[in-house]
N, C-alpha and C positions, 0 to 999 in steps of 0.2 A: 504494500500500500504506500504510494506517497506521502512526503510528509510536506503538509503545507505552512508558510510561516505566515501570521499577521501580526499587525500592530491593533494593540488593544490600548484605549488612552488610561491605564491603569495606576492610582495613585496612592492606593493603601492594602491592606489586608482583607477589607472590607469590599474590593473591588475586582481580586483575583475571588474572593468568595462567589461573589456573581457568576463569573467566568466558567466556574468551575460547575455553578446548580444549573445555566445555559446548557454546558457541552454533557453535563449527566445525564441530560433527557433523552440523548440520541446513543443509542445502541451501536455499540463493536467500536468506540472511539479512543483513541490514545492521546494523551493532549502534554503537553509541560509548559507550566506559566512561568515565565521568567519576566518577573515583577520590577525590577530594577531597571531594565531595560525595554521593558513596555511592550512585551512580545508575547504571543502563543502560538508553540508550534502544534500543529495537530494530523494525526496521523491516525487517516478514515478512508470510508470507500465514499464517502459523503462527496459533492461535488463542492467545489470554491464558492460558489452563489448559496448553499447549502448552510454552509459553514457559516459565513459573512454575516450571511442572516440572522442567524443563531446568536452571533457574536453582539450584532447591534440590540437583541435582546435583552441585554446589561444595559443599554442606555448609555452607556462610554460610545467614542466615535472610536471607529473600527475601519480599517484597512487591509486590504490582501498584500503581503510584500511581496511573492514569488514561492517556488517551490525549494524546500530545502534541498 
């Protein structure tokens, strides 16, 4: 499976939280939030539009950067 990177505008503990109860809902998903640098890489059979989507679900702005 690919791994996708985005940028997540993520600014405390409280916002990788979000991130995290977003990408739960969706089945078979691998994800790692790197908080520091405002990224989540996710690794799914999900599509980039899929994902994105999911992502703006938090209400943070959200970006696709490319594929890892």
């Amino acid at each position: 499976m690919p791994k996708e990177e985005f940028y997540v505008d993520m600014t405390c503990g409280g916002c990788s939280n979000a991130v995290t109860r977003v990408l739960s809902k969706l089945d078979g998903v691998l994800y790692e939030i790197d908080l520091p640098n405002k990224k989540v890489i996710i690794e799914s059979s999900y599509s980039v539009d899929v994902l994105l989507e999911t992502l703006k679900k938090t209400g943070k702005e959200a970006k696709y950067l490319g594929c890892k």
